[in-house]
N, C-alpha and C positions, 0 to 999 in steps of 0.2 A: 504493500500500500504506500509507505513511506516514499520508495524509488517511484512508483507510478506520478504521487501526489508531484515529486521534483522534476519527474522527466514535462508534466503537463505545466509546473510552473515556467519552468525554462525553457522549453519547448514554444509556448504559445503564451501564456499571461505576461512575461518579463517581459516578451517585442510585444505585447498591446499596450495597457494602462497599468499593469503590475497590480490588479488586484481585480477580487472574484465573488461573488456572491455564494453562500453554499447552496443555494437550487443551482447554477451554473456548475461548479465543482462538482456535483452529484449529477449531473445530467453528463457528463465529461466520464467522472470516472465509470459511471454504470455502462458505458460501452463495454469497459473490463469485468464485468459482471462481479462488482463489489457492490454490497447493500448498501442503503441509506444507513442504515444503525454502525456499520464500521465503516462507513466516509465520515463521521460525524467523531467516530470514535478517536478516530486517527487524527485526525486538525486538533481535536480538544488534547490529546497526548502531544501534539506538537505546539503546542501553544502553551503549554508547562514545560516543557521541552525549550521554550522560548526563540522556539524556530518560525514562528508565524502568530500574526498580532492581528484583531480585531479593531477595524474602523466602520466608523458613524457616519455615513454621507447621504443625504436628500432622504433620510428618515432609510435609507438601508444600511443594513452591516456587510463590511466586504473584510474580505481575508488577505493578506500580501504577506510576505516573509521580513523579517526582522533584518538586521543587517548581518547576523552570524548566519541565519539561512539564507541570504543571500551567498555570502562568502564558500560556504559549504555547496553551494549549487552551482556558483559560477566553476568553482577547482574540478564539480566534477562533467561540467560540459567540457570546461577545457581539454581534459584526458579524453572524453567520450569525441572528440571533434578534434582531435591532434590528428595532422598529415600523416606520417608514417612512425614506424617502429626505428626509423634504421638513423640511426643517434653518434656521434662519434665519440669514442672512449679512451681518457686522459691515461689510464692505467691505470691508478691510484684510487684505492679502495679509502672509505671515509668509515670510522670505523665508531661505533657508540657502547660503550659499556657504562653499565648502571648497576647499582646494588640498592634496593629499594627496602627499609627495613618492613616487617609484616604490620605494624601498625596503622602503616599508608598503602593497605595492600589494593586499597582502591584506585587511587592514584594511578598506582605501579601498574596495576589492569587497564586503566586508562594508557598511560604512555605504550602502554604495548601498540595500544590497539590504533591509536594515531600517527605510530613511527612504521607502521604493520601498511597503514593505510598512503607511506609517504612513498613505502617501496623498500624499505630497509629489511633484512634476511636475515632471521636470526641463525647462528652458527654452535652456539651454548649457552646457556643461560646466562642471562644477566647481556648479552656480548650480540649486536648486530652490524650486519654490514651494508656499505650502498658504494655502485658506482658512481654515484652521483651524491655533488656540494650541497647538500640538503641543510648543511650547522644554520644556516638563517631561519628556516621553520622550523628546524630540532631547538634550537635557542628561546622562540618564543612557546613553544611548546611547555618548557621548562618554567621558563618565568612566570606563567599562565597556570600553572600545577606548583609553581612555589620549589620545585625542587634540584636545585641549581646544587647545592652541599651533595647530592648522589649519581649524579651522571657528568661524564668524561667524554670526549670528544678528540679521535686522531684521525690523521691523513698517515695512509702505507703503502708499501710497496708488495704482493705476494712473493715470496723467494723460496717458496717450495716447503717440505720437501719434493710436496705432490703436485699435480696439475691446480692450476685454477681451477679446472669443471669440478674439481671434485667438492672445493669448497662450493660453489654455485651451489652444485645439489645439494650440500646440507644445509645451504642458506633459503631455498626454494624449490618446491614441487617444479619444475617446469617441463618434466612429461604427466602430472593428475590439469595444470594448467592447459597442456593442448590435448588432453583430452575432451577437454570441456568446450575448447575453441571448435573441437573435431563435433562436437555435437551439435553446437554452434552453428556450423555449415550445413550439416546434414538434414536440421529443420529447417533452417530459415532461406535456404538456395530452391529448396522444390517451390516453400511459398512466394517468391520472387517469379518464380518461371510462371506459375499457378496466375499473379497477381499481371505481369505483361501478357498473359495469351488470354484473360477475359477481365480489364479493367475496365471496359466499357461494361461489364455487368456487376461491378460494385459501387454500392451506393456509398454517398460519401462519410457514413456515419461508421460501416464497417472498415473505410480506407482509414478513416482517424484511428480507430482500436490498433488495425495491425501494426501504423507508425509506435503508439503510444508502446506496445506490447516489443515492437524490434528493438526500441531505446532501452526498454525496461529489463529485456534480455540482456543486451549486449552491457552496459551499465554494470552489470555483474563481475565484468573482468576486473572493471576500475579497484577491486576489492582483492583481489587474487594475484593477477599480473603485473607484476614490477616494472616492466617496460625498460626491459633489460636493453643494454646495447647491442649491437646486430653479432659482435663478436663473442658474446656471453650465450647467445641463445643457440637452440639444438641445429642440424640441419634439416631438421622435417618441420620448423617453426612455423603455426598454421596463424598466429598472429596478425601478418598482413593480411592474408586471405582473407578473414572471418575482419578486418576491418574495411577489406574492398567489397563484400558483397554487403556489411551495414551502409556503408554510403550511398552506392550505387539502388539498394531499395529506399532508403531512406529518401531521395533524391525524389524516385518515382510514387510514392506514396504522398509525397508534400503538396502536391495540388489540392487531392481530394480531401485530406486529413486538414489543411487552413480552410477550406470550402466548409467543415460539418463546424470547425469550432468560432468559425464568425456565424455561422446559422445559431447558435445556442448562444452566444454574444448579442447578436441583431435581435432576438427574440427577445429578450432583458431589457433592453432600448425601447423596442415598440411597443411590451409591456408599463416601462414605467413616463411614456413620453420622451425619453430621452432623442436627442439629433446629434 
């Protein structure tokens, strides 16, 4: 619901007026066949959550994201809408070690899981890695959770004994990753072929779904795949692929899917007077 709610913010409400009535929200998300009682449910957890705030305008209440749900929605279109995989790499591994004592063991769960989310590999406990200059968002990360006295920050060289790949793999899955890319493809290329040989027989309410639903797929990697340099990654790396056939449907789905969500926008207009 959460990914759905950000793919339709970013997606369509940020390029309109950036806010939304919940009869509109629920007429949007019920394409995805979620109820009224969990669209309603979900905004109100995200509004404690303080990821989206309630306004008063011409006697309606509209919903927009706060500035941290923005910030959190723009990082993840940016990854979701980045050019290619293929990155060029300094050598020099950026390396984060922390010791968190069990008292802040919340904390310590948090910074995992936002240093998890930046790309960084864990290798041992306490001990992660990145090919990439990340100390600027690891920095405020820190200062943001107060714990500056338990986490250490270096710049390295790998000199063996072993190969690099080997630390890769214990820093990251990146064959359970293209597995997922491989399933990836395997669903979403028939409904592309499906979607170009009868678009003339989808109406525009079902083209918005399958856009909203391809985002809310693919989205998913933002969470998994580190966006390794081209040099790090396997030679069967199904990565590009599975981001040339998101674009190129994404592409062709966009006519019909702006078509259904200014239809359910113009309806709200004509409803309250609006020009």
């Amino acid at each position: 619901m959460r990914s759905a709610f950000f793919t339709i913010f970013g997606d369509f409400i940020r390029k309109d007026d950036g806010m939304i009535t919940m009869a509109e929200l629920t007429r949007l998300l019920e394409t995805l066949h979620f109820t009224e009682e969990a669209i309603k449910a979900a905004v109100f957890r995200m509004r404690h959550q303080k990821i989206v705030i309630s306004k008063k305008k011409d006697g309606k209440m509209y919903y927009l994201l706060t500035e941290e749900g923005i910030e959190k929605m723009d990082e993840g279109l940016r990854r979701t809408f980045r050019e290619s995989d293929v990155v060029e790499w300094d050598g020099w591994w950026r390396v984060l070690i922390y010791s968190v004592p069990e008292k802040k063991r919340q904390l310590r769960d948090q910074l995992r899981k936002e240093i998890t989310w930046l790309g960084f590999g864990q290798v041992m406990p306490g001990t992660w890695i990145s090919p990439y200059n990340l100390f600027e968002p690891v920095r405020r990360l820190i200062k943001q959770h107060k714990l500056e006295s338990y986490v250490q920050m270096f710049e390295s060289k790998h000199v063996g004994p072993g190969p690099y790949q080997t630390l890769v793999s214990q820093a990251w899955d990146l064959d359970g990753i293209n597995q997922q890319y491989r399933g990836f493809i395997e669903e979403f290329e028939p409904r592309y072929q499906a979607y170009c040989a009868e678009h003339d027989k989808w109406d525009a309410c079902k083209t918005f779904a399958e856009r909203v639903m391809l985002v809310h797929e693919y989205r998913k990697f933002l969470h998994i795949d580190p966006q390794l340099p081209l040099e790090l990654l396997p030679m069967n790396w199904l990565g590009e692929d599975a981001r040339h056939l998101f674009r190129k449907m994404y592409q062709a789905l966009t006519p019909g899917a702006m078509q259904f969500y200014k239809q359910v926008r113009n309806d709200r207009m004509a409803a309250s007077g609006e020009r």
